[in-house]
N, C-alpha and C positions, 0 to 999 in steps of 0.2 A: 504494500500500500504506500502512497506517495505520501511523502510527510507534512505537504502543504495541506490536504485532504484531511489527516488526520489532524492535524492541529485547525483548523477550521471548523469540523466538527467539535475539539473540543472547547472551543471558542462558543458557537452559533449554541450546542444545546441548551447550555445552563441560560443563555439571554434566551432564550423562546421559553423556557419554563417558567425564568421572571416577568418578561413580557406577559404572558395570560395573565398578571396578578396571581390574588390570591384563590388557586384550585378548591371546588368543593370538595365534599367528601365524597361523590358519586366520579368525580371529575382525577381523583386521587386513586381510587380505586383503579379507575379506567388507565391512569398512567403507570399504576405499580403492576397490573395486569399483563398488561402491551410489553413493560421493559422485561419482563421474566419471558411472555412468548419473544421476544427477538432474538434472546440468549440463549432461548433453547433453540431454535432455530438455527444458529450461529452453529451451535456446538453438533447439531445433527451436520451441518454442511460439511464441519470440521471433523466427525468421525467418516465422513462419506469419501472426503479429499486427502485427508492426512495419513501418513504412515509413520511420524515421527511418534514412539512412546510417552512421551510428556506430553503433548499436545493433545493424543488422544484424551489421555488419564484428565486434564485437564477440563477437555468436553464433554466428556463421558459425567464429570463431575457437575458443569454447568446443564448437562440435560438432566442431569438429574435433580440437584437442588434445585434451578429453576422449579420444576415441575412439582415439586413437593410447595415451593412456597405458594405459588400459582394454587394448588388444590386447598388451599391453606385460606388464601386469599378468597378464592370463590366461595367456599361456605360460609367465612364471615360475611359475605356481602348477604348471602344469601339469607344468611341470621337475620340481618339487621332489615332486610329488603334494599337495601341499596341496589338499584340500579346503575353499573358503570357507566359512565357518561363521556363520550368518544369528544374531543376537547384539541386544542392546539397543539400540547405538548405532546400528546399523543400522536395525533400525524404527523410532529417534528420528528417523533421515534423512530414512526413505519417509517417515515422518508431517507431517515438517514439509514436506516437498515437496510431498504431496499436498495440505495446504491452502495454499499459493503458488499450485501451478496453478490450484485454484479461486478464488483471491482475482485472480489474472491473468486469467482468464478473462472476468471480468466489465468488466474493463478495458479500452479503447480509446486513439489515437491515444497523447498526449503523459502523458495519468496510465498506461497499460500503460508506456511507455519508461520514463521516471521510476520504479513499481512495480518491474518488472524488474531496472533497471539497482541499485536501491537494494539487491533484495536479493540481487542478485549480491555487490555488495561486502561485506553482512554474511558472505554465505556462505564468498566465500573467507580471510577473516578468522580464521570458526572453522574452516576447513577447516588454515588454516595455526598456530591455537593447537594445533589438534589434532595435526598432526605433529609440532611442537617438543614440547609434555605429554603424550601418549598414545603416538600410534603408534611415532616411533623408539625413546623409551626403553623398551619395550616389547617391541621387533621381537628376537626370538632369530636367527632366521636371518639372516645376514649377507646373501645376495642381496636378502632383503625388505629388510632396515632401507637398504643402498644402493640400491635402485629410491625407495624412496620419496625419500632423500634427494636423492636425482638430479633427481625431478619439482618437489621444493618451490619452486626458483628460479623454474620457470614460473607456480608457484600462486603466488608474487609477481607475479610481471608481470602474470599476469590480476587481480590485486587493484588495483596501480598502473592499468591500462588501465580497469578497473572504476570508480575512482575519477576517472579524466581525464574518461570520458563523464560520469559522475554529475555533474561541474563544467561541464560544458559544456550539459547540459539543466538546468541549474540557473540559467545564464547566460540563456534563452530564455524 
């Protein structure tokens, strides 16, 4: 991935998440939703394309924890009746995801791991500005603002693990 792309993405997210103001809580739902499917999406692309062992282990990791927080996510909405609510930040997500997978797609062996792995780390970066700026101050309902709070410590660890591989294909 081109580093001008990356660092523009990690630039434009976090201003389009502050740009909508302040997300409701149906509107929050809908962007903590959306960032777990891209990630998992991500990480199926990257168990599809990669053959590097870290990278899989990696993906293998984000398809899964996504998908458990995601199942996590959706019943509480479902508790509460929250209806997600499809919102700005949320199309800034699909959109920059959708040109990731086409810029990964084009990619092979050690530039896809590399590609991937890079902007994984961007990703969860602004996924984790965005909890601390946006979504908790934000979150009115106490089960929301405590599930998200709950999840952030793991969206560290995948940033921390994010950043071991990216030093370690960096090393090669």
């Amino acid at each position: 991935m081109n580093r001008k792309f990356v660092f523009a993405i990690a630039l434009i997210a976090p201003a389009l998440a502050f740009a909508q103001g302040k997300p409701t809580d149906p509107q929050i739902a809908h962007i903590a939703y959306t960032a777990g499917n891209l990630d998992i999406a991500a990480g199926k692309q990257a168990l599809a394309k990669s053959h590097n062992k870290a990278v899989r282990s990696f993906a293998q990791q984000m398809v899964r924890d996504h998908t458990a927080v995601n199942k996590q996510a959706g019943a509480l909405a479902k508790k509460l009746g929250v209806k997600p609510e499809d919102n700005d930040t949320s199309k800034a997500l699909k959109k920059g995801a959708e040109e990731n997978v086409a810029n990964l797609k084009k990619l092979k062996g050690a530039q896809f791991d590399k590609a991937y792995v890079d902007h994984e780390v961007t990703y969860h970066q602004q996924v984790l500005d965005a909890i601390d700026k946006v979504l908790v101050p934000s979150a009115q309902n106490a089960e929301l603002k405590g599930l998200i709070e709950k999840v952030r410590p793991a969206i560290q660890t995948h940033l921390d693990h994010a950043k071991h591989v990216q030093a370690d294909l960096g090393k090669k």
